[in-house]
BAFILUM-718100 format. One record per residue (C-alpha): x, y, z; chain. Coordinates in steps of 0.05 Angstrom, whole numbers, plus 32768, in hexadecimal, padded with zeros to 4 digits. Layout:
BAFILUM-718100
<<X; Y; Z>; "A">
...
***
This chain:
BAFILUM-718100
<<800D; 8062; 82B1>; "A">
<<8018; 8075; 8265>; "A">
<<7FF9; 80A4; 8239>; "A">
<<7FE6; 808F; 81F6>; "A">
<<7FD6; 80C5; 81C5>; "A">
<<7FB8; 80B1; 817F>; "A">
<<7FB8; 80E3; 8147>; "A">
<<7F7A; 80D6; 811D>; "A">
<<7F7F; 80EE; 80D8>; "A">
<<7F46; 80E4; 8098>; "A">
<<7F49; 80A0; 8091>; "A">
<<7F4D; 807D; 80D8>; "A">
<<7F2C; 80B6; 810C>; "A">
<<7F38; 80B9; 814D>; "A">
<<7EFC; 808F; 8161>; "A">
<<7F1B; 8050; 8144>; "A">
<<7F5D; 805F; 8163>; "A">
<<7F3A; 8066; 81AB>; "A">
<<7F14; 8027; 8195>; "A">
<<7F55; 8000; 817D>; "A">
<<7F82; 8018; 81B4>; "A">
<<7F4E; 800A; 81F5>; "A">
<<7F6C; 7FBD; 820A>; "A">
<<7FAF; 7FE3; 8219>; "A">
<<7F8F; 8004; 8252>; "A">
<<7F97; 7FC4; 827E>; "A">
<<7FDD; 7FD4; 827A>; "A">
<<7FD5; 8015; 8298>; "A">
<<7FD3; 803B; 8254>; "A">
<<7FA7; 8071; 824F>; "A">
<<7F89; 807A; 8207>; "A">
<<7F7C; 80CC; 81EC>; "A">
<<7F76; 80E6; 81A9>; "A">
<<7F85; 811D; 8180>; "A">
<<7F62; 812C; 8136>; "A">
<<7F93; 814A; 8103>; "A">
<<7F69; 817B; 80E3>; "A">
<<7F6B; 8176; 8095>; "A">
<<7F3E; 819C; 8061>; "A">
<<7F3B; 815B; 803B>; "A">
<<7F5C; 8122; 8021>; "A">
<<7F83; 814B; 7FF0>; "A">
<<7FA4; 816B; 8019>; "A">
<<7FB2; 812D; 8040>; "A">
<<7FD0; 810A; 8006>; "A">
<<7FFB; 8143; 7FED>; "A">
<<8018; 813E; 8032>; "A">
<<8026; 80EC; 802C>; "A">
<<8048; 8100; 7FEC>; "A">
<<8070; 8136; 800D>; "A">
<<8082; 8106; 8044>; "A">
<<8094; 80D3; 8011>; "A">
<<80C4; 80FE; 7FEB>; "A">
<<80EC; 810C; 8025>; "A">
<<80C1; 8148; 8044>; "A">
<<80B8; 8125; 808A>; "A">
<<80D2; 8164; 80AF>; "A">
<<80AE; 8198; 807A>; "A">
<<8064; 8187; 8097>; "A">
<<8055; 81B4; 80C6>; "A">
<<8042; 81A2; 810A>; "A">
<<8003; 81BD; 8127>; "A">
<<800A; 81D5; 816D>; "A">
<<7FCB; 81B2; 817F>; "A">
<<7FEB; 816D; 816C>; "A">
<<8033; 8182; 818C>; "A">
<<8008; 819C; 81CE>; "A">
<<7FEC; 8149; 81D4>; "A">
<<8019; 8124; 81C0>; "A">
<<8051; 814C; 81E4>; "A">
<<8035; 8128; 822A>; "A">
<<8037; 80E3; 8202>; "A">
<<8060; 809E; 8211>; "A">
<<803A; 8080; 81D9>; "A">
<<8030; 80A7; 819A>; "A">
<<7FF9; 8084; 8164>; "A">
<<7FFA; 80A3; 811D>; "A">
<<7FE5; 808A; 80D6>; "A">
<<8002; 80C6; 80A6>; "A">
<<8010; 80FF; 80DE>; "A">
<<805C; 8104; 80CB>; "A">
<<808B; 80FA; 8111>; "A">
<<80C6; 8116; 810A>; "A">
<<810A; 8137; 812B>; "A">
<<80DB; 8173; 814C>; "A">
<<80A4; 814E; 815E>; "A">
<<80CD; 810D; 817D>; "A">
<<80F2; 8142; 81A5>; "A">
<<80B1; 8162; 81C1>; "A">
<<80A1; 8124; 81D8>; "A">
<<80CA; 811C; 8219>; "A">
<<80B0; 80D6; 8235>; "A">
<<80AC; 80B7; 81F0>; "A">
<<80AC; 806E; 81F4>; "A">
<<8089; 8057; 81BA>; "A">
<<806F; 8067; 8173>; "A">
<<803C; 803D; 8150>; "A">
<<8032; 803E; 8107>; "A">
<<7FEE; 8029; 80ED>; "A">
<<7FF8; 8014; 80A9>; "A">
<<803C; 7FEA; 808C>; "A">
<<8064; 802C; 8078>; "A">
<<808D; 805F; 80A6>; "A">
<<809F; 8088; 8075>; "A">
<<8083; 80C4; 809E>; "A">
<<80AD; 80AC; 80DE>; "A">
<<80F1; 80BE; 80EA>; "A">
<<8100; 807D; 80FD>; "A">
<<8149; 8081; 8104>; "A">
<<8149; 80BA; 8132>; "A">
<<810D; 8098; 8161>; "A">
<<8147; 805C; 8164>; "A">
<<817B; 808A; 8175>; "A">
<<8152; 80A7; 81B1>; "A">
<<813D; 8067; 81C1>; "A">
<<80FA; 8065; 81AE>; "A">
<<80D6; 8020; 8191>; "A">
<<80AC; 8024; 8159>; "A">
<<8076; 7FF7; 8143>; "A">
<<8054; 7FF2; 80FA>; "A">
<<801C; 7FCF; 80EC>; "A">
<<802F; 7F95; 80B3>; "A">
<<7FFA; 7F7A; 8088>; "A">
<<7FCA; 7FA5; 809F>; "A">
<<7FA2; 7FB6; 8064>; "A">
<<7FC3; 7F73; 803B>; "A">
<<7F78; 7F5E; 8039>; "A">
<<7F5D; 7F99; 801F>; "A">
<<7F9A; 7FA9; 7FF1>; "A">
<<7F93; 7F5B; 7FCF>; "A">
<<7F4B; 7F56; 7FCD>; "A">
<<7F4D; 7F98; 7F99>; "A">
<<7F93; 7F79; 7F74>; "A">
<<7F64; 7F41; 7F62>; "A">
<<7F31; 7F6F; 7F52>; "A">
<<7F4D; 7F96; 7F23>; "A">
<<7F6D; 7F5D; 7F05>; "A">
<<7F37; 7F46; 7EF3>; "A">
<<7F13; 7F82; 7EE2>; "A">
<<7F47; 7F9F; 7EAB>; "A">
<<7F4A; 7F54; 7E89>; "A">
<<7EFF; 7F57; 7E88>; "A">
<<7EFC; 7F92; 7E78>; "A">
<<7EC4; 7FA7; 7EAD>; "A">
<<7ECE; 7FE2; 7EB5>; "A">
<<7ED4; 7FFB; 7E6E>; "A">
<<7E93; 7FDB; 7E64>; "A">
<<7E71; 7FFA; 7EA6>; "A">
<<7E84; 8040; 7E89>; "A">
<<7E6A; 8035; 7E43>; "A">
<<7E2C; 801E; 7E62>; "A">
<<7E2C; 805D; 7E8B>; "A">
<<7E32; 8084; 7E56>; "A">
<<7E05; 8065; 7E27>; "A">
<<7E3B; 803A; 7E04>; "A">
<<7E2D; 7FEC; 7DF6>; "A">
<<7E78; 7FDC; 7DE8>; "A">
<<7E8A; 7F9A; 7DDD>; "A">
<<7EC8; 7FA6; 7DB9>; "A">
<<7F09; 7FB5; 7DE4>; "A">
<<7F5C; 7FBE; 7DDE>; "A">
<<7F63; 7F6F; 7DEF>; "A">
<<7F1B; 7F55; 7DCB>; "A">
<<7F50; 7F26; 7DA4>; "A">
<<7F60; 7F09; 7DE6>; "A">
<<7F3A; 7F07; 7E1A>; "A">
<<7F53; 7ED8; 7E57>; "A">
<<7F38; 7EAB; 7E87>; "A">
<<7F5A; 7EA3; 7EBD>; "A">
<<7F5F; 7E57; 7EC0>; "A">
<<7FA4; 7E3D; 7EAE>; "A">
<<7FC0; 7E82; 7EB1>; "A">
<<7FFF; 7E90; 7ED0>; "A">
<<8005; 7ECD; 7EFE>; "A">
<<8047; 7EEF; 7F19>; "A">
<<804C; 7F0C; 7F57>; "A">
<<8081; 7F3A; 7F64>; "A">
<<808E; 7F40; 7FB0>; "A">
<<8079; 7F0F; 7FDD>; "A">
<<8071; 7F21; 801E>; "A">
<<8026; 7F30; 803F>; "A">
<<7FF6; 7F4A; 8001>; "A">
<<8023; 7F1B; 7FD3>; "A">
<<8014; 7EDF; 7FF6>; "A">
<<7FC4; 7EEA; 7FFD>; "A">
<<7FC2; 7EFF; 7FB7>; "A">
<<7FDE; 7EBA; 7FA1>; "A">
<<7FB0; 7E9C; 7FD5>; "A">
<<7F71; 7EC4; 7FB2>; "A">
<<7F89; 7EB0; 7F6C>; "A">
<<7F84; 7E63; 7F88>; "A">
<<7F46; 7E59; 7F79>; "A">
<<7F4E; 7E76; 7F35>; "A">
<<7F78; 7E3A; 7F28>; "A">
<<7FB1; 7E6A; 7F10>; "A">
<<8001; 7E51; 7F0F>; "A">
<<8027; 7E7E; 7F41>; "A">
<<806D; 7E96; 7F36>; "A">
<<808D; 7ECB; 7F72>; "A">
<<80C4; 7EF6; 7F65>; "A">
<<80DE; 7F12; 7FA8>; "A">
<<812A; 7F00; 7FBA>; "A">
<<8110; 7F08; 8005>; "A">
<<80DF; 7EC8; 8001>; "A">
<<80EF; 7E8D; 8024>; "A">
<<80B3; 7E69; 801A>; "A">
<<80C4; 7E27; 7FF5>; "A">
<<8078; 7E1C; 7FE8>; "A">
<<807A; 7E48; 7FAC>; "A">
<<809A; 7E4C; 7F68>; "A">
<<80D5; 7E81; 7F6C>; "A">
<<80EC; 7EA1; 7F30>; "A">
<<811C; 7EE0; 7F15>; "A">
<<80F7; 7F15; 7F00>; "A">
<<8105; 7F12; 7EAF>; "A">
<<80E8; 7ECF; 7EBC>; "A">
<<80AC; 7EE4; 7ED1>; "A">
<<80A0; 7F1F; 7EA6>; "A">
<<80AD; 7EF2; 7E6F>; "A">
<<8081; 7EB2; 7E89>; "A">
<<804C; 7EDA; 7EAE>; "A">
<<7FFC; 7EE9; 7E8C>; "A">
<<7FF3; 7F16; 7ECA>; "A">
<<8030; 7F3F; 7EF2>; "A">
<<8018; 7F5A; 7F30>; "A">
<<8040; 7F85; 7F64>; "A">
<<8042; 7F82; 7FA9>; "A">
<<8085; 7F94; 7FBB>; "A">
<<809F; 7FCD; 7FE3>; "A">
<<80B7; 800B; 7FC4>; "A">
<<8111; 8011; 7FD5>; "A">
<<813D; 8038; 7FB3>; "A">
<<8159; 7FF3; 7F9A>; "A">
<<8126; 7FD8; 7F74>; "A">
<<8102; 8028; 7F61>; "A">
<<80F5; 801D; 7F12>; "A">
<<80FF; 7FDA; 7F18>; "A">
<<80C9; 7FC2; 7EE2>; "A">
<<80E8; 7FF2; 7EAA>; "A">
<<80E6; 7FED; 7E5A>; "A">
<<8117; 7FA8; 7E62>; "A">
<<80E3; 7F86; 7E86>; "A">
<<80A3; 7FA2; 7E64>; "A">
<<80C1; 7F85; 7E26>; "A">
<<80CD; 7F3B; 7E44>; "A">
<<807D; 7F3D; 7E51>; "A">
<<804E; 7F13; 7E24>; "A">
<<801F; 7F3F; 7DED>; "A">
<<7FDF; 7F20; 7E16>; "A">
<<7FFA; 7F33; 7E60>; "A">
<<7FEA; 7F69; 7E93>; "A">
<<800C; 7F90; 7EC3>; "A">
<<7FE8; 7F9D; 7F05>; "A">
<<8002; 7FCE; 7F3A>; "A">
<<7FDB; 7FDC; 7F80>; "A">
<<8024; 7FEB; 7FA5>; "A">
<<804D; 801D; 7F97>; "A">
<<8057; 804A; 7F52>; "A">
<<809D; 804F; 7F56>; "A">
<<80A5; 8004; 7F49>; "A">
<<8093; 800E; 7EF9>; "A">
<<80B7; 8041; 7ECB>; "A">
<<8077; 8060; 7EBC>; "A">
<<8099; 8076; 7E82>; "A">
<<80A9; 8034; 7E63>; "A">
<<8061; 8020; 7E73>; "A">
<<8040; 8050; 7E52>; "A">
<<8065; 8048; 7E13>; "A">
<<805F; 7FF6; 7E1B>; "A">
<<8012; 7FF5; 7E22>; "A">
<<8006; 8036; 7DEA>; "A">
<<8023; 800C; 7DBF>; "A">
<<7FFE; 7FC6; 7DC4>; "A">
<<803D; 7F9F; 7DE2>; "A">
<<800D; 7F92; 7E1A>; "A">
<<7FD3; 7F79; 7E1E>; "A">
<<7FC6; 7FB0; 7E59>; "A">
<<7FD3; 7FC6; 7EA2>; "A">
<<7FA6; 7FD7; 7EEB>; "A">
<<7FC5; 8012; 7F0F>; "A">
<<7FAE; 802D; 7F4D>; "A">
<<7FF0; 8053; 7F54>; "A">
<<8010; 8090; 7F32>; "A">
<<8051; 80B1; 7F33>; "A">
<<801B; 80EE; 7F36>; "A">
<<7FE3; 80F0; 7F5E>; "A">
<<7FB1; 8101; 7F55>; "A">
<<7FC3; 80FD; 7F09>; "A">
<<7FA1; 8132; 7ED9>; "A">
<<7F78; 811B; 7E98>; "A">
<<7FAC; 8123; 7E70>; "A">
<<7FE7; 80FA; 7E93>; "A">
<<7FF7; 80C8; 7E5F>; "A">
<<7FDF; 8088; 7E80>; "A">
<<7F9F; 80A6; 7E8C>; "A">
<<7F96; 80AF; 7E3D>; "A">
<<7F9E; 8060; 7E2F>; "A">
<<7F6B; 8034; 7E1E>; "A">
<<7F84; 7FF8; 7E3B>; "A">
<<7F8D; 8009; 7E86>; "A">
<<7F58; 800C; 7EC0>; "A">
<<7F67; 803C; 7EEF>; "A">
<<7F59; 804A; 7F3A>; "A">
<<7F62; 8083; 7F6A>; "A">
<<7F96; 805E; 7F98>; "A">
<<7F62; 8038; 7FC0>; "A">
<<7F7D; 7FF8; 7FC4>; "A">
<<7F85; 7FF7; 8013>; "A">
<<7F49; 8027; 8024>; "A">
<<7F14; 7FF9; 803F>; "A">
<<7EEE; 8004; 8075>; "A">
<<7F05; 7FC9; 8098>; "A">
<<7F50; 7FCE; 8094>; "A">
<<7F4D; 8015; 80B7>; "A">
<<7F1F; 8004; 80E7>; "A">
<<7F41; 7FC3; 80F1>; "A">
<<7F89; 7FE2; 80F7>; "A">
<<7F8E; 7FFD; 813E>; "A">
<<7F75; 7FB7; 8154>; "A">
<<7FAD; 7F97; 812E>; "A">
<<7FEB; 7FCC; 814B>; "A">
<<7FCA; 7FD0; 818D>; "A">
<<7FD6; 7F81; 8190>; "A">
<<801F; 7F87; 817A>; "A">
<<8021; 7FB9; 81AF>; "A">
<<8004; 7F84; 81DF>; "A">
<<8031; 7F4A; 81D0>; "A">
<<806B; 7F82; 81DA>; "A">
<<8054; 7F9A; 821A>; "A">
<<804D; 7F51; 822C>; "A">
<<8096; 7F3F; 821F>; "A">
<<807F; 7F13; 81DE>; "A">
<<8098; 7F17; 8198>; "A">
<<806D; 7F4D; 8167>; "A">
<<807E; 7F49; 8123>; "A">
<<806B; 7F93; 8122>; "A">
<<80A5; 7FAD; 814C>; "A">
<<80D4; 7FD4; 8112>; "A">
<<8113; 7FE1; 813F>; "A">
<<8121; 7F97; 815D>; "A">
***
């Protein structure tokens, strides 16, 4: 018999854990919870960024959470960060399952050096995250929301930053930069848009699409979308050099990661007109204040990092890891198992 405990957090509760996790108990797992209590989702994302800057071991450990998951041989979490203390409180530690793509908040080098597997849960919100990329794509071209909050606040504007040019989407050509889960269903989305694709990822192996260096597609590209993951390698890695290869009439759109775009370099690229505009759901500052100068700009749409916050991915999620978890258990291949 093993004991699975789940640490529920704001955004996937412990009910859809239990729910997720139950066909593992015709292995002989047994499936209990614990709720990480949070005042709100501030808090919680002032923690992620913590985590994400390197403050893994600063997050304090409730003793609630280190009393549960002390007696665990599986160990579930979203955000809760694992690291050297709590791995070592956890004597029978087998496993640790990840549900979402990143493990930022795991030390996952010391799990492998104590011999403990751990499991993320790829593509898990890809649906949710490419449905909104094509969203706002469409929404800052459009300009739909500038024109829902005029309307909202008695405005009838029907002049905007890129009335001059306009686009339909038709004929366009749309640059994807990382091609791996989100970056593939985006260009699948876009297909019946009747767009041109070009990929940038030097990781792609898929001979189905056009592959291209990135000045190439900064330079050839109506619409640059980014779906790559954030490395030290490529941090920055659409800077001033490759704003300037982009055409006067193209956007940037970026639902992945902030640290991908010198925000720096952007701001001063769309403030002056050099493009035609840019869809950000990501800041080097969140949540940023009014006065943080993208916010100021008249040619971006903004969102509240949302991109992978439906309903359905979290609920959805424990399914997907406690599947991976399956095919493990069953001596298969999972695609979800991080240290092979």
């Amino acid at each position: 018999m093993m004991k699975l405990v789940g640490i529920g957090d704001l955004f996937i509760p412990c009910e859809y854990i239990e729910r997720g996790m139950k066909p593992l108990e015709k292995y002989g797992v047994s499936v209990s919870t614990v709720e990480w209590k949070l005042k709100d989702f501030e808090e919680l994302q002032n923690i992620n960024l913590a985590v994400e800057q390197g403050g893994r071991e600063d997050v304090e450990i409730p003793g609630y959470i280190l009393e549960k998951a002390s007696e665990a041989d599986i160990l579930i979490t979203q955000f809760f960060p694992i690291g050297k203390k709590l791995i070592d409180a956890c004597g029978k530690l087998k496993y640790i399952g990840v549900l979402r793509a990143g493990y930022e908040n795991i030390d996952f080098e010391y799990a492998a050096e104590k011999g403990i597997k751990v499991f993320n849960t790829v593509g898990r919100n890809a649906h949710a995250v490419s449905d909104f990329t094509v969203g706002v794509m469409i929404a800052e071209a459009r300009n739909i929301a500038r024109g829902h909050y005029g309307i909202k606040n008695g405005e009838w504007i029907r002049t905007y930053p890129n009335s001059d040019s306009i686009p339909d989407f038709t004929g366009k050509t749309v640059g994807i930069i990382g091609y791996g889960e989100i970056g593939r269903l985006v260009a699948r989305k876009l297909s019946g848009f009747d767009v041109n694709i070009l990929v940038y990822d030097p990781f792609c192996r898929d001979e189905n699409v056009k592959k291209t260096e990135l000045d190439t597609l900064m330079r050839e590209s109506d619409f640059v979308t980014l779906h790559a993951r954030l490395t030290s390698e490529n941090e920055h890695m659409i800077g001033a050099h490759e704003l300037s290869l982009m055409k006067p009439t193209a956007y940037l759109i970026n639902t992945s990661r902030s640290g991908l775009v010198d925000e720096k370099a952007l701001y001063e690229t769309l403030s002056s007109g050099r493009i035609a505009g840019a869809a950000l759901d990501v800041f080097d500052v969140e949540p940023p204040p009014i006065d943080y100068p993208l916010v100021t700009l008249p040619n971006v749409t903004l969102t509240p990092h949302m991109a992978g916050g439906s309903t359905d991915a979290f609920l959805n999620t424990p399914k997907l890891l406690a599947a991976g978890l399956e095919d493990y258990l069953n001596g298969k291949f999972t695609r979800f198992l991080l240290n092979k």
